[in-house]
Backbone as CSV, one residue per row, in Angstrom:
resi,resn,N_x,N_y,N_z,CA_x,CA_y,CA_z,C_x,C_y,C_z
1,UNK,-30.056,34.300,51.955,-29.434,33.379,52.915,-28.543,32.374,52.196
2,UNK,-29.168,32.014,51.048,-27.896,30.754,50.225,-26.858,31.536,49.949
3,UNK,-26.904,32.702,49.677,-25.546,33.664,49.542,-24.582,33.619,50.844
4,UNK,-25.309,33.909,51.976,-24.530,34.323,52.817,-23.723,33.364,53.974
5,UNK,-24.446,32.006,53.424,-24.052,30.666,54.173,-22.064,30.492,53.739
6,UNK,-22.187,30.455,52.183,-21.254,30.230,51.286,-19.640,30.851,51.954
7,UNK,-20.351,32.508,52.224,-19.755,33.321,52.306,-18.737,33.308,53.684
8,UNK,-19.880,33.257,54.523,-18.988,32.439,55.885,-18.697,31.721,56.007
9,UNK,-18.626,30.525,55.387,-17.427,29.340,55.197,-16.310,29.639,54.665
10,UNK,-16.373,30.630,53.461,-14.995,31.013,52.994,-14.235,31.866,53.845
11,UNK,-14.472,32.470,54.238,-13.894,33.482,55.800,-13.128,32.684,56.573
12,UNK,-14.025,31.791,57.415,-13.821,30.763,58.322,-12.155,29.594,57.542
13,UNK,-12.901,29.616,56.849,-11.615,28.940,55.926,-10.142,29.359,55.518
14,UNK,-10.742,30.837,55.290,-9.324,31.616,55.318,-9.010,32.047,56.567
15,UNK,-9.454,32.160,57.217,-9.122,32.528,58.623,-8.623,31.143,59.261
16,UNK,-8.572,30.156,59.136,-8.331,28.744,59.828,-6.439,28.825,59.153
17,UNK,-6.532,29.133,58.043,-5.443,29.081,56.866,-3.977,30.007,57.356
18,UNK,-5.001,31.242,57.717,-3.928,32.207,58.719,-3.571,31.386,60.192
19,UNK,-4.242,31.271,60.788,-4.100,30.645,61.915,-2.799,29.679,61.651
20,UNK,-2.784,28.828,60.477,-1.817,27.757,60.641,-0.572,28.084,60.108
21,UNK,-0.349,29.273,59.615,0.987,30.067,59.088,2.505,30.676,60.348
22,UNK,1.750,30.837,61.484,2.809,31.092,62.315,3.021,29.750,63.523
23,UNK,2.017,28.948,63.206,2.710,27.338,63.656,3.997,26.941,62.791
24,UNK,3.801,27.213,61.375,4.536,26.659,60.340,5.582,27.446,60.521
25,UNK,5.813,28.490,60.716,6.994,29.124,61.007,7.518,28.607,62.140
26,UNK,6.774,28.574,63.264,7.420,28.250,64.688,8.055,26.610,64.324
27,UNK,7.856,26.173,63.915,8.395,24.935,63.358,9.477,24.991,63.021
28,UNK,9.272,26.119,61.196,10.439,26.040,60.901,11.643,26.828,61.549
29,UNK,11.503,28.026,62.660,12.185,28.407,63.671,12.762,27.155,64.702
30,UNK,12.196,26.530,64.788,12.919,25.227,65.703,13.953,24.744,64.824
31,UNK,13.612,24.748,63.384,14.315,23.470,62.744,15.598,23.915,62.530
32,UNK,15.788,25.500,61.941,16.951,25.905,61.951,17.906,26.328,63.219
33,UNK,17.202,26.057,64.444,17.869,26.743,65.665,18.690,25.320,65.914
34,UNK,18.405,24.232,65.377,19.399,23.382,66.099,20.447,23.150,65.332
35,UNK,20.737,24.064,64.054,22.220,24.052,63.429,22.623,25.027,64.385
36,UNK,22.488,26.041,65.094,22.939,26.966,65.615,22.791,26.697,67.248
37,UNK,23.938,25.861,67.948,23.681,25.747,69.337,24.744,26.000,69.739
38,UNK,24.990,26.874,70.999,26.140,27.250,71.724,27.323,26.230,72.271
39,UNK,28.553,25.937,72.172,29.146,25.051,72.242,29.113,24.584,73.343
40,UNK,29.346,23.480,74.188,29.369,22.786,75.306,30.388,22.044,75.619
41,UNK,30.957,22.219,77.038,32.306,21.957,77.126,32.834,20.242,76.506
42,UNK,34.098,19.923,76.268,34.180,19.104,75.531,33.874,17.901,76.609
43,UNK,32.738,16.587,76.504,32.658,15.867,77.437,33.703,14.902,77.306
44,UNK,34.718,14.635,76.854,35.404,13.511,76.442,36.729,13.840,77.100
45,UNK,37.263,14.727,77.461,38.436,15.109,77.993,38.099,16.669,78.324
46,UNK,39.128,17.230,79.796,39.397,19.071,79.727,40.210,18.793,79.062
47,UNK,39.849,20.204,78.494,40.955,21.137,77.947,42.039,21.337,78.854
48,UNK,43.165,21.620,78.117,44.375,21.372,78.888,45.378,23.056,78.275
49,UNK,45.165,23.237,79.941,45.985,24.930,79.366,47.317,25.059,79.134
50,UNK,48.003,23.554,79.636,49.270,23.796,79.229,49.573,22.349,77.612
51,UNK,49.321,22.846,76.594,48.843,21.794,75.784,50.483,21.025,75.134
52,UNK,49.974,19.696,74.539,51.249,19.081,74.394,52.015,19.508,72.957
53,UNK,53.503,19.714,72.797,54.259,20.431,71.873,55.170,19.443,71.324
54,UNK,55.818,19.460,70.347,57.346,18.963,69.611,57.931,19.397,68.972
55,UNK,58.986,19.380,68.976,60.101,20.209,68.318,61.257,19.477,67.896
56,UNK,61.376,19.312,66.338,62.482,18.208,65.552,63.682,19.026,65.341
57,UNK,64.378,18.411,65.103,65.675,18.921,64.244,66.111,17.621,63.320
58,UNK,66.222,18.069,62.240,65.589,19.203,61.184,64.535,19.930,61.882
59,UNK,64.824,20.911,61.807,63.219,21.950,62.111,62.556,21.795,60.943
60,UNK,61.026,21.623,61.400,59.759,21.179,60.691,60.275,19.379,59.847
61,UNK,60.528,18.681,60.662,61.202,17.783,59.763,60.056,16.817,59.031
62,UNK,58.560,16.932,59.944,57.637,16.291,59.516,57.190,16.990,58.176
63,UNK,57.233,18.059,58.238,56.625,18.828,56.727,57.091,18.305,55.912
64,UNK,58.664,18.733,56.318,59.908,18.328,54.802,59.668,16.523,54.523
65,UNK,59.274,15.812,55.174,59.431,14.274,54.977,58.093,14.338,53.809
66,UNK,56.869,14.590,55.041,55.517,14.783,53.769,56.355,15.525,52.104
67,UNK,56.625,16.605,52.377,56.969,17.226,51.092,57.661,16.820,50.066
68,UNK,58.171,15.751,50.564,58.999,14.606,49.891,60.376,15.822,49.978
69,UNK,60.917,16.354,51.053,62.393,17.261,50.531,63.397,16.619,51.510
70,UNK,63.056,15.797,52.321,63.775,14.773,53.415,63.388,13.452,52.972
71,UNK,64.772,12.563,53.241,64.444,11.119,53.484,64.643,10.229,54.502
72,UNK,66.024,10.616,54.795,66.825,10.383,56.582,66.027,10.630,57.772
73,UNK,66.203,9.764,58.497,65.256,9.747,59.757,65.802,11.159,60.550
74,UNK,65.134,11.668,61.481,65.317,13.071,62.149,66.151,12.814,62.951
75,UNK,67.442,13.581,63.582,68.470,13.471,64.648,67.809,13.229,65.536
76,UNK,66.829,14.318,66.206,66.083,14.253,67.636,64.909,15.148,67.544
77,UNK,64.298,14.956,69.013,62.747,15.415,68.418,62.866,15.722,70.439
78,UNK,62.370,16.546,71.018,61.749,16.884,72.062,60.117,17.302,71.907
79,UNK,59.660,16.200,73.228,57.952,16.174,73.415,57.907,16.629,74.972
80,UNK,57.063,17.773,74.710,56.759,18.513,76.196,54.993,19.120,76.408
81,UNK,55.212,19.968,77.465,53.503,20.067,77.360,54.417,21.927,78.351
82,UNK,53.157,22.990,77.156,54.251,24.514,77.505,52.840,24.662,78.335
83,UNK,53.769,25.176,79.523,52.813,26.121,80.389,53.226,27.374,80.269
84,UNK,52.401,28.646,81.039,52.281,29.836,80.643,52.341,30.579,81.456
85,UNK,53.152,31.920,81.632,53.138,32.687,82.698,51.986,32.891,83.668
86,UNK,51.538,33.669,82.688,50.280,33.960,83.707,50.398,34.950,84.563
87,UNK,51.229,36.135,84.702,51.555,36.809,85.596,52.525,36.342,86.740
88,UNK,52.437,35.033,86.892,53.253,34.621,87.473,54.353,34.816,87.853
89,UNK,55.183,35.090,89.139,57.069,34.752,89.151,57.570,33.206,89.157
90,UNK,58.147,33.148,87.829,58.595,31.813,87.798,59.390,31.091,88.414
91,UNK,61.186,31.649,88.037,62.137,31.434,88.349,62.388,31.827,89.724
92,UNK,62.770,31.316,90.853,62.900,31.637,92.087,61.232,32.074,92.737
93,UNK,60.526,31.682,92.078,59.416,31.872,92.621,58.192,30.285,92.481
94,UNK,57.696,30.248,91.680,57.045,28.769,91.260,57.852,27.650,91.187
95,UNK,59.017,28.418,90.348,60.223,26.910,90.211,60.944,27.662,91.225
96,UNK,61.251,26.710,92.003,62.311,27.143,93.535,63.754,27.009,92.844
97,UNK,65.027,27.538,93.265,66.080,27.729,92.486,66.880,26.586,93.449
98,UNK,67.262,25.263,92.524,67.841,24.173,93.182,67.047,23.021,93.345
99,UNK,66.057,23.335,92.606,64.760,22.187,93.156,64.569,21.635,91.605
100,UNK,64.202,20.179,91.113,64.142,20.174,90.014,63.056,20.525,89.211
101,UNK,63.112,20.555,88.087,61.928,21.005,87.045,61.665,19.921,86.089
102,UNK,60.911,19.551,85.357,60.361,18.574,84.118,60.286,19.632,82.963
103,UNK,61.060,20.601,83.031,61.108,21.425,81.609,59.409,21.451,81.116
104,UNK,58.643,21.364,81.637,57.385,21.968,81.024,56.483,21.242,81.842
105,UNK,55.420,21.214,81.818,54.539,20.372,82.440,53.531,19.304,82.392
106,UNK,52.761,18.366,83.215,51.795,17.682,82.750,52.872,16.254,82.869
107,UNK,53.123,15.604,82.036,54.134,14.243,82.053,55.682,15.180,81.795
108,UNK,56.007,14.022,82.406,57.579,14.560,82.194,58.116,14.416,80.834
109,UNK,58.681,15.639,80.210,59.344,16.244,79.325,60.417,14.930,78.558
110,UNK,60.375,14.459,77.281,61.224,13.271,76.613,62.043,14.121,75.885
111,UNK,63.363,13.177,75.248,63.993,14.187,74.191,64.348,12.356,74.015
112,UNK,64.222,12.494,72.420,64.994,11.260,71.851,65.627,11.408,70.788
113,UNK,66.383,10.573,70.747,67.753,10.888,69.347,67.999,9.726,68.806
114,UNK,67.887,9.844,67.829,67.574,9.019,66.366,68.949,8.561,65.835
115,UNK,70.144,8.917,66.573,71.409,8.552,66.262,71.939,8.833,67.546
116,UNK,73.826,8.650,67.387,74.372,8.477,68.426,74.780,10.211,68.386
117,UNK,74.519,10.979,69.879,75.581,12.446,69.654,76.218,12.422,70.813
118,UNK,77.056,13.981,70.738,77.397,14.315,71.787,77.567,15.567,72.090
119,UNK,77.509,15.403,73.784,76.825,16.628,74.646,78.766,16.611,75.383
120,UNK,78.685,18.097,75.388,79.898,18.507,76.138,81.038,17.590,76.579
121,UNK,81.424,16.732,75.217,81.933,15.697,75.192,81.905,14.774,75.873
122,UNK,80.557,14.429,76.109,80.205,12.802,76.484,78.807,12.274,75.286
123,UNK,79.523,10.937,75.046,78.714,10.244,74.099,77.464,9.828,74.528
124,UNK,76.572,10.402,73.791,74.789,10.188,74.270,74.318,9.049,73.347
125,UNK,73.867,7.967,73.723,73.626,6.886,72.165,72.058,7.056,71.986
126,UNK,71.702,6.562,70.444,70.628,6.881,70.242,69.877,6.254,71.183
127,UNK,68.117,6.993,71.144,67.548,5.886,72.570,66.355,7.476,72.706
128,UNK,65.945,7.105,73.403,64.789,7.834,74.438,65.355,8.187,76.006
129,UNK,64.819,9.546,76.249,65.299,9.722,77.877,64.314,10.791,77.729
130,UNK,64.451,10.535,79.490,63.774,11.925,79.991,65.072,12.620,80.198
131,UNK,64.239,14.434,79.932,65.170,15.541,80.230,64.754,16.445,81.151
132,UNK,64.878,16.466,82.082,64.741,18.022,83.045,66.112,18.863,83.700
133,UNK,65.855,19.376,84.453,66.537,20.564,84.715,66.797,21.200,86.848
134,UNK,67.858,21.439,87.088,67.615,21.897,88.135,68.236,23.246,87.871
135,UNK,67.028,24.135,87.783,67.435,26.223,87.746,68.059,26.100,88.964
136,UNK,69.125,27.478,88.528,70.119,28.318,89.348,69.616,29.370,88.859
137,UNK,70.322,30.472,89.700,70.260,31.989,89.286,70.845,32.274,88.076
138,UNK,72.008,31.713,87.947,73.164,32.185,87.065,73.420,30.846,85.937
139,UNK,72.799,29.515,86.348,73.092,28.327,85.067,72.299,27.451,85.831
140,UNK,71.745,26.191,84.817,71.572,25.010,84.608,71.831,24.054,84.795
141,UNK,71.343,23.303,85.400,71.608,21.825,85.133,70.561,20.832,84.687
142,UNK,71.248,20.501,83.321,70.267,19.620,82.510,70.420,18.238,82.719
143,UNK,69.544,17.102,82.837,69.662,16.093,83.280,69.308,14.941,82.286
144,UNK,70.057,14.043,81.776,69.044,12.890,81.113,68.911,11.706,81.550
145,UNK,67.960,11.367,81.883,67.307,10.052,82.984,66.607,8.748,82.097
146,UNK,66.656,7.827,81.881,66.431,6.159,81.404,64.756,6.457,82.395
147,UNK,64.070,7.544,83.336,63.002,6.745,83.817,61.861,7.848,82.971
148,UNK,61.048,7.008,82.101,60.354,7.404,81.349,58.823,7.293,81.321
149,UNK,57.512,8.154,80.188,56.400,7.458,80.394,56.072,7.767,81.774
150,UNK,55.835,8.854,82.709,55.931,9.721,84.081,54.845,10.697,83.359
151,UNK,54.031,10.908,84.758,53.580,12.364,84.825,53.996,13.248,86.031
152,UNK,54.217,14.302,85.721,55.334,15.056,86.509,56.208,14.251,86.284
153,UNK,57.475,14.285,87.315,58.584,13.991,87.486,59.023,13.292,88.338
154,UNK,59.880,12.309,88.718,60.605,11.509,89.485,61.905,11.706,89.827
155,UNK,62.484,12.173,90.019,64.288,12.481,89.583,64.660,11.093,90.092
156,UNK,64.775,10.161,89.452,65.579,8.712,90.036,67.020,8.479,89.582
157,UNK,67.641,9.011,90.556,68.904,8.930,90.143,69.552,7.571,89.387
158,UNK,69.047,6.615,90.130,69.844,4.672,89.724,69.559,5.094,88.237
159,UNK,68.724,5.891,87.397,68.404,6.036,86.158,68.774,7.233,85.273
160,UNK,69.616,7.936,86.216,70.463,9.065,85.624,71.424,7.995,84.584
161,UNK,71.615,9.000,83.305,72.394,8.942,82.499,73.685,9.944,82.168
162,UNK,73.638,10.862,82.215,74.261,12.098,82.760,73.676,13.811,83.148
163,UNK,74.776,14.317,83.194,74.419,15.661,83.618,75.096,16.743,83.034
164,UNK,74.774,18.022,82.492,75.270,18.903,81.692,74.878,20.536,82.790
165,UNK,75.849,21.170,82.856,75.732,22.680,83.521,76.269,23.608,82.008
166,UNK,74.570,24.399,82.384,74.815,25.524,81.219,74.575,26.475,81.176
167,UNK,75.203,27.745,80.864,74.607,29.053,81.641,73.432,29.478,81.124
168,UNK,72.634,30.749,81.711,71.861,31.208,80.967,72.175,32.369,80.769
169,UNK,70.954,33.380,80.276,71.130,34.625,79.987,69.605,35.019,79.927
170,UNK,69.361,36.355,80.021,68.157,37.076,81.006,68.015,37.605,79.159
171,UNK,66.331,37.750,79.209,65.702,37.904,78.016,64.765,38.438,78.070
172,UNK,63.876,39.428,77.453,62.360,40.062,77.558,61.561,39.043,77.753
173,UNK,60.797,39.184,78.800,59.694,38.527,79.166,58.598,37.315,78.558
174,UNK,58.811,36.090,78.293,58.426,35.407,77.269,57.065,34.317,78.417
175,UNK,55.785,34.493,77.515,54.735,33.971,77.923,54.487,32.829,78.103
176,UNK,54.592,31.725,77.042,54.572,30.400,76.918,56.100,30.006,76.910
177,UNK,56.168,28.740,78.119,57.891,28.209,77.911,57.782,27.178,76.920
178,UNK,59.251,27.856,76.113,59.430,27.287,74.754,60.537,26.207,74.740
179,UNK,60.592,25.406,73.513,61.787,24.420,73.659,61.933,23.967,71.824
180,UNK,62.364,25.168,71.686,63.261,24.695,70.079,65.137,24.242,69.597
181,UNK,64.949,24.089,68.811,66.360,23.410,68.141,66.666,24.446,67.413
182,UNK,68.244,25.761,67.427,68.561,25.754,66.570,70.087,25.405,65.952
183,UNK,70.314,25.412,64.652,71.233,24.899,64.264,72.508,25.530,64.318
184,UNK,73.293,24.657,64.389,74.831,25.561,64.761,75.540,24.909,63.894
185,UNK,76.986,25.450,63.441,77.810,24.508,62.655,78.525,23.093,63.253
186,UNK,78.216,22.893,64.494,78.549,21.457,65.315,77.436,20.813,65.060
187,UNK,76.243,21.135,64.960,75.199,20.782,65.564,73.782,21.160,65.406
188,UNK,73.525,21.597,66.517,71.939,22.023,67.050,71.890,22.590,68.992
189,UNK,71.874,23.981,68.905,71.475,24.190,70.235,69.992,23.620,70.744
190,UNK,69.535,23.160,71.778,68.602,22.972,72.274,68.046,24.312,73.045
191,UNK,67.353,24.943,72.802,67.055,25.871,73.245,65.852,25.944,74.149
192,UNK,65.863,26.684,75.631,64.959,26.578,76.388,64.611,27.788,77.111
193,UNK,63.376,28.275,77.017,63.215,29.565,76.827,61.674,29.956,77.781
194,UNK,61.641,31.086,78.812,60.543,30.959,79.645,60.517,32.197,80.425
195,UNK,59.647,33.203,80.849,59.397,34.008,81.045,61.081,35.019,81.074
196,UNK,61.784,34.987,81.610,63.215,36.316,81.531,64.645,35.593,81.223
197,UNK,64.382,33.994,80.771,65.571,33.501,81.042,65.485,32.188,80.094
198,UNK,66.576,32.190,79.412,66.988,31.680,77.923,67.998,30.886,78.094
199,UNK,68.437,29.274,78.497,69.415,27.895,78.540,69.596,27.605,76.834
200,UNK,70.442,27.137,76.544,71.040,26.249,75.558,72.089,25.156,76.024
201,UNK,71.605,24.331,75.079,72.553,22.797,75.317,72.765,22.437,73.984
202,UNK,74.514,22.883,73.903,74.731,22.577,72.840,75.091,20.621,72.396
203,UNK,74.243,20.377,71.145,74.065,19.053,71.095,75.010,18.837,69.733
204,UNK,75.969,17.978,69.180,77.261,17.421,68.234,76.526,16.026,67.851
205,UNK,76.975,16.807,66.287,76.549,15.287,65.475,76.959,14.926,64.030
């Protein structure tokens, strides 16, 4: 019997020992599951499907400044927000043909110029404006307006600055509407670009 007292305590003991091995795991299974948690929508703002864009001339002018390969302040810079087909009919369909547009969406579309230029020979001075657009079938009309800091659009004329007609031309099918600068020997086309149909405004400087 003094043998066999001994004996079942050590059992009991190792058996208590097992018992506490898959607590210790379940533990450490908790501990690593909370580096690994499924993301949750962002509470601080939506997401925004048509997200906000800019486009300098100099193209990439922020790189080249960081890179130290620019020193001169940038001619102009357009700030927009690109929306996206989507299957959508745009032109004569979402955008009504004659009705105005904010060139992209969310706040109304800015273009500012960092010096004095000029547009189809009228003098634009440096400054901030809004830019939108009233589509045609066949051309443009680009608009630059003094009423700024808008979501959507206002067309207030007392704050028109002028007006530019420019044709377009029909293009393969493009998803996100775009709005780059490229360079010309006057200048810089403004380029505006959106599901079948491609504007430029040529800008002198």
């Amino acid at each position: 019997m003094r043998y066999f007292l001994p004996a079942i305590a050590f059992v009991f003991f190792l058996s208590c020992r097992e018992n506490e091995k898959p607590a210790a795991s379940k533990a450490e299974n908790n501990d690593s599951s909370l580096a690994i948690r499924t993301p949750v929508p962002n509470p601080y703002s939506e997401v925004d499907v048509s997200p906000m864009d800019m486009s300098y001339f100099p193209i990439d002018y922020p790189k080249l400044k960081m890179d130290e390969r620019i020193s001169s302040p940038p001619v102009m810079r357009v700030i927009y927000s690109r929306p996206h087909k989507g299957g959508r009919k745009i032109f004569g369909g979402i955008l009504k043909y004659g009705a105005y547009w904010r060139l992209g969406a969310n706040e109304g579309t800015e273009i500012e110029f960092f010096r004095g230029v000029t547009i189809q020979g009228k003098k634009i001075n440096a400054g901030r404006y809004s830019i939108y657009c009233y589509p045609q079938e066949t051309k443009w009309t680009i608009v630059l307006n003094n009423n700024l800091y808008s979501w959507g659009l206002k067309a207030d004329t007392t704050k028109e600055v002028s007006r530019f007609e420019i044709p377009i031309k029909n293009i393969p099918p493009l998803e996100y509407f775009s709005v780059v600068f490229q360079p010309t020997a006057e200048g810089a086309n403004l380029v505006m670009a959106w599901d079948n149909v491609e504007a430029k405004l040529p800008i002198s400087f």
